[in-house]
C-alpha positions as CSV (number, residue, x, y, z in Angstrom):
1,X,-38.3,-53.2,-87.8
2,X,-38.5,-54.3,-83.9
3,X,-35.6,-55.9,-82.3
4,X,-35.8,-57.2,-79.2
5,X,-33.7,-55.6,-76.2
6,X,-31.2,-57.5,-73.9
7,X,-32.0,-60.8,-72.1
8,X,-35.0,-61.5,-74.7
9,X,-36.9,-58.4,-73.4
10,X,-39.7,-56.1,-75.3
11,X,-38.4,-54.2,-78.5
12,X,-36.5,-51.4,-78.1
13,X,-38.3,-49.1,-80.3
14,X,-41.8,-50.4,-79.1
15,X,-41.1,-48.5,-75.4
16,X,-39.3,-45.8,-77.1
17,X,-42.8,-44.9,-78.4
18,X,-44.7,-45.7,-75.6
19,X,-42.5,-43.2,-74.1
20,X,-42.5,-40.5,-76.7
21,X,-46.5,-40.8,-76.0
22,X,-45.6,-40.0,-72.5
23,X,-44.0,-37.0,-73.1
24,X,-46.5,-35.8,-75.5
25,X,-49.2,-36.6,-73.2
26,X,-47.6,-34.9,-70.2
27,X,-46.0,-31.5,-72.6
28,X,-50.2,-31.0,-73.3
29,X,-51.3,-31.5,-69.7
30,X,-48.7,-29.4,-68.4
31,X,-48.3,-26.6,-71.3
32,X,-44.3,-27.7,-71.3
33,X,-41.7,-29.0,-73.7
34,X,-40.7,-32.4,-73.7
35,X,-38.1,-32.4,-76.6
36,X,-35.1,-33.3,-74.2
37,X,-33.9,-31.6,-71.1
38,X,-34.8,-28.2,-71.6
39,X,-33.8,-27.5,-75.0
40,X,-36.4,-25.0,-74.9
41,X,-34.4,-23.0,-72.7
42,X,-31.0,-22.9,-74.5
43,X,-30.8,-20.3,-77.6
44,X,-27.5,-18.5,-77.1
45,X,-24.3,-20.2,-78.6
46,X,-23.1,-20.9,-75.3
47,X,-25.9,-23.3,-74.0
48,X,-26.0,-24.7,-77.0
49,X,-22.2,-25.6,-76.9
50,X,-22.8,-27.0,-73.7
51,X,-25.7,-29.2,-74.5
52,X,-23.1,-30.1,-77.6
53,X,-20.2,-31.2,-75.0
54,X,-22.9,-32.6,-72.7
55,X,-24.4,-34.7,-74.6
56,X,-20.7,-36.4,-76.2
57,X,-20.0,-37.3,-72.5
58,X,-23.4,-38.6,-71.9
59,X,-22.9,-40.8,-74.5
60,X,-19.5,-42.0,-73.7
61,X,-18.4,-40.6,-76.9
62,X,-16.3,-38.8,-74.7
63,X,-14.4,-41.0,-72.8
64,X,-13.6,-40.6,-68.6
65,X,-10.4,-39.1,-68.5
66,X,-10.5,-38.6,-72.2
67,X,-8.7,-35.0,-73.5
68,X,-11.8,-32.5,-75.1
69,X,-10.4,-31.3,-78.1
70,X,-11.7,-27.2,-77.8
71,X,-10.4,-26.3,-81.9
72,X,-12.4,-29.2,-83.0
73,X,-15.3,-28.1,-81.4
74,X,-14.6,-24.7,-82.5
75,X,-14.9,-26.1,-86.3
76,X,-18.2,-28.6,-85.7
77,X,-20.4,-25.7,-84.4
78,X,-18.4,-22.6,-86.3
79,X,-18.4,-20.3,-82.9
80,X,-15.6,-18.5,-81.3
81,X,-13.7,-20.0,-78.5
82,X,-15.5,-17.7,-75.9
83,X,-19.0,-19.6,-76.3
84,X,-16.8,-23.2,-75.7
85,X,-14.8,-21.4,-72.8
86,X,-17.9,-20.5,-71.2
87,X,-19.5,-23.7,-71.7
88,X,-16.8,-25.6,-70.1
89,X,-16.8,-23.4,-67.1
90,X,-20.4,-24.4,-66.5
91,X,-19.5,-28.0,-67.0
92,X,-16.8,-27.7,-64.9
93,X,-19.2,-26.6,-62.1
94,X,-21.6,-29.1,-62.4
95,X,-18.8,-31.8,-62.3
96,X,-18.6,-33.1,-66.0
97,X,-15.3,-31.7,-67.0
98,X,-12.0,-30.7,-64.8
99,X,-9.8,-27.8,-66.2
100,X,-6.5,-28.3,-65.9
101,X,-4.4,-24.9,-66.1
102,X,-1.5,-24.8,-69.3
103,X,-2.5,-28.6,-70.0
104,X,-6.1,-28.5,-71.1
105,X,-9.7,-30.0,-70.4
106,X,-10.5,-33.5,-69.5
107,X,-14.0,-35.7,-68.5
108,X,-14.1,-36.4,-64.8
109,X,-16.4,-38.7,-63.0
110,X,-17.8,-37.9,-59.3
111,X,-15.7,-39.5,-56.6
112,X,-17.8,-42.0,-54.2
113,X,-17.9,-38.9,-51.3
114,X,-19.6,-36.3,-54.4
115,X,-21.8,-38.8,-55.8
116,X,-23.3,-39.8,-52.5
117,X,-23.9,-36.1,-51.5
118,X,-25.3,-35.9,-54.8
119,X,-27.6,-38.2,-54.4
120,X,-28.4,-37.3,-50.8
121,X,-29.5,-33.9,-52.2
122,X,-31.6,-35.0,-55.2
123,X,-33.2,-37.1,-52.6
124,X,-34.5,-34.1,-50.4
125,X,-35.2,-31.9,-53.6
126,X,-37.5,-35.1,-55.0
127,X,-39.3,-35.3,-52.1
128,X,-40.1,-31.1,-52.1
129,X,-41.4,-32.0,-55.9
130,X,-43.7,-34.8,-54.5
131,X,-45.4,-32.9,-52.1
132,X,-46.2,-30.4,-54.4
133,X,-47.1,-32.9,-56.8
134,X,-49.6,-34.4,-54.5
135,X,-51.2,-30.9,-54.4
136,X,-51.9,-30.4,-57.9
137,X,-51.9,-33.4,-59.9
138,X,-54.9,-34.2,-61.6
139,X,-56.6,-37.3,-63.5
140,X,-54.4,-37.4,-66.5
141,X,-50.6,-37.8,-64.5
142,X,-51.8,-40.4,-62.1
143,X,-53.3,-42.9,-64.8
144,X,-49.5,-41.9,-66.8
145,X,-48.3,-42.9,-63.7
146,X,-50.5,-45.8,-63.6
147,X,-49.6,-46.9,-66.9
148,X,-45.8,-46.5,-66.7
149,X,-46.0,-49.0,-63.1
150,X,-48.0,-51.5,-65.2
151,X,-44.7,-51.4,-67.9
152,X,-42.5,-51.4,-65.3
153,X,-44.2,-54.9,-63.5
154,X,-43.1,-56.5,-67.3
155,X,-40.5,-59.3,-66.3
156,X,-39.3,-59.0,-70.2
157,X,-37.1,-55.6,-69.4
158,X,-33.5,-55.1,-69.7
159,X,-32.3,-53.1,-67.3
160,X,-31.8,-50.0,-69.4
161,X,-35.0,-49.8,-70.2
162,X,-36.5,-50.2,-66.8
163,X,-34.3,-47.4,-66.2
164,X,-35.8,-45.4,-68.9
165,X,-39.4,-45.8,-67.6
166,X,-38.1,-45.2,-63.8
167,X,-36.6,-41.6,-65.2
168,X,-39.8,-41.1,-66.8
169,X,-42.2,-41.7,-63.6
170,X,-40.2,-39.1,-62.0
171,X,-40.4,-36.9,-64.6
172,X,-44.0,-36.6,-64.4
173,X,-43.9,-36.1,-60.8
174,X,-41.3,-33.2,-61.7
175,X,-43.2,-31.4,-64.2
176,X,-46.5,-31.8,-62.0
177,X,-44.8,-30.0,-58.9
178,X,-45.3,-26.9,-60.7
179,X,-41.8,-26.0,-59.2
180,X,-39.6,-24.7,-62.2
181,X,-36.6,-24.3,-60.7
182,X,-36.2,-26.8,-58.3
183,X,-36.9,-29.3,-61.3
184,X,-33.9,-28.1,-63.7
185,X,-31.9,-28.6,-59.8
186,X,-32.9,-32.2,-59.8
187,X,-32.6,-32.8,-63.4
188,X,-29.5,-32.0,-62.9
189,X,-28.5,-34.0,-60.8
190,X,-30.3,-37.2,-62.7
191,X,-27.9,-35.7,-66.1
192,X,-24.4,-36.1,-63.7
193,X,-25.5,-39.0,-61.5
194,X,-27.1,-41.5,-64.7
195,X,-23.4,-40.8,-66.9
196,X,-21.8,-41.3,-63.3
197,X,-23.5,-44.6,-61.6
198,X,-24.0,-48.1,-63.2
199,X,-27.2,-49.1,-64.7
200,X,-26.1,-52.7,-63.5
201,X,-25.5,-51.4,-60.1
202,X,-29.0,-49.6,-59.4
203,X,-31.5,-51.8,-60.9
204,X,-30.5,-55.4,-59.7
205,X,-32.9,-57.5,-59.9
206,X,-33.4,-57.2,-55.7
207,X,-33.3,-53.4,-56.1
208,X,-35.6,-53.0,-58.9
209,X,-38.4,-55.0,-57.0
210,X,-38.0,-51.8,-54.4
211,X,-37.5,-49.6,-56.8
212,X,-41.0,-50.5,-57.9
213,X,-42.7,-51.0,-54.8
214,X,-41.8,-47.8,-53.4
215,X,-42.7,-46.2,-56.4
216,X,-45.8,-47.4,-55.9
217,X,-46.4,-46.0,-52.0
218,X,-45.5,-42.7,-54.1
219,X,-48.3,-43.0,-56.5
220,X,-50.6,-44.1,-53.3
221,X,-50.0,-40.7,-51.6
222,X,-50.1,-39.0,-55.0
223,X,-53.7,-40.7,-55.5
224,X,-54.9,-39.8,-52.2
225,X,-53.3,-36.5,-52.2
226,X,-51.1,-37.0,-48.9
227,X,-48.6,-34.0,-49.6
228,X,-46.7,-35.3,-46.1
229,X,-46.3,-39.1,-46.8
230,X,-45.4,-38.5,-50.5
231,X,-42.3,-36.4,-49.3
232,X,-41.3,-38.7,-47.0
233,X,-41.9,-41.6,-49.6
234,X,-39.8,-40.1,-52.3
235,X,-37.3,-39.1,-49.9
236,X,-36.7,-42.5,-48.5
237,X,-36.6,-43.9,-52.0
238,X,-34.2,-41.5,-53.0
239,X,-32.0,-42.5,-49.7
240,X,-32.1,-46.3,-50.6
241,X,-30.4,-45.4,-53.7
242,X,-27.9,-43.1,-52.5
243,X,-26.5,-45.6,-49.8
244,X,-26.4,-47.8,-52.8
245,X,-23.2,-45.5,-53.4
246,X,-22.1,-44.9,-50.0
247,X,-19.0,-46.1,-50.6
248,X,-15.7,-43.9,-49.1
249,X,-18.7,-41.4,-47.6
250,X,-18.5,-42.4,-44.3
């Protein structure tokens, strides 16, 4: 049954399968798989521990600060400590987890200085995947594009889920880039950055009018194939957000 989302706004499951459309839409257009992040590309027991671990501190089952319990893990998914080692070493790196010698592994959260650099980075990398976007995007991604603005105009969203569809209008820019590697870069940085930053914080009600009205200039250069101005576009819209979190950076 449909319930509605915060602040009165449009049922929950309603754009959750608008957006599993999306996905399925874009997965036949662009011959990839859009069953989460990349879980096409994680088979060995390793990735799949990290994905595990991941997706706990996503959620907040796993707490900031909070004490990962390895043995337990080592009992849920039945694998050796080496996979969980290995996992956490690749966490570690892309700033999830800190591991603290003879004491153990805890969550971390970026400090203001990392999560502006962050941002700073995924700004520039977004605006490589728009220009290549611009170059090869075809009928299909531009009305998705079209159609997730036009949900995005609705004054009936919460927050969240504006920030759902705004993850999922970059998306299709990502996949359309053609640019493999670069993309798994930036999604990334979206994984570390969306646990990281506040909701609340990006997408007041003042920032989500820009939000949507430079995504808009985006799709304008996308439409009119302007390789150029859409790098520029994305990479300013990606800026405005970052000095949302300038914070200690200076």
């Amino acid at each position: 049954m449909s319930h509605l989302g915060s602040n009165g706004s449009q049922p929950d499951d309603e754009l959750e399968n608008k957006l599993k459309l999306f996905r399925k839409r874009l997965s036949l257009v662009e011959g990839t798989q859009q069953d989460g992040h990349y879980e096409h590309y994680y088979g060995r027991k390793r990735d799949q521990v990290y994905l595990y671990i991941k997706r706990k501190i996503q959620s907040r089952e796993l707490q900031p600060g909070q004490l990962i319990d390895a043995q337990r893990i080592t009992e849920e998914l039945r694998v050796s400590r080496t996979p969980i080692q290995e996992a956490f070493t690749r966490l570690e790196q892309e700033g999830f987890i800190k591991m603290v010698p003879q004491v153990g592994v805890f969550v971390r959260t970026s400090t203001s200085n990392e999560l502006f650099e962050k941002l700073l980075s995924r700004a520039v990398l977004e605006g490589v995947l728009a220009e290549w976007a611009s170059k090869r995007i075809g009928d299909e991604e531009l009305q998705m594009l079209e159609e997730l603005i036009q949900l995005m105009e609705s004054r009936r969203l919460s927050v969240q889920q504006y920030s759902l569809l705004n993850r999922e209008f970059h998306n299709v820019i990502h996949l359309t880039a053609g640019l493999s590697h670069i993309r798994m870069l930036v999604e990334l940085q979206w994984d570390l950055v969306d646990y990281t930053t506040s909701t609340d914080i990006l997408f007041k009600p003042e920032n989500m009018r820009l939000s949507l009205e430079e995504h808009m200039e985006i799709l304008e250069h996308l439409r009119n194939r302007r390789p150029l101005e859409a790098r520029r576009a994305m990479e300013a819209h990606g800026m405005r957000v970052a000095n949302l979190f300038r914070g200690t950076a200076d």
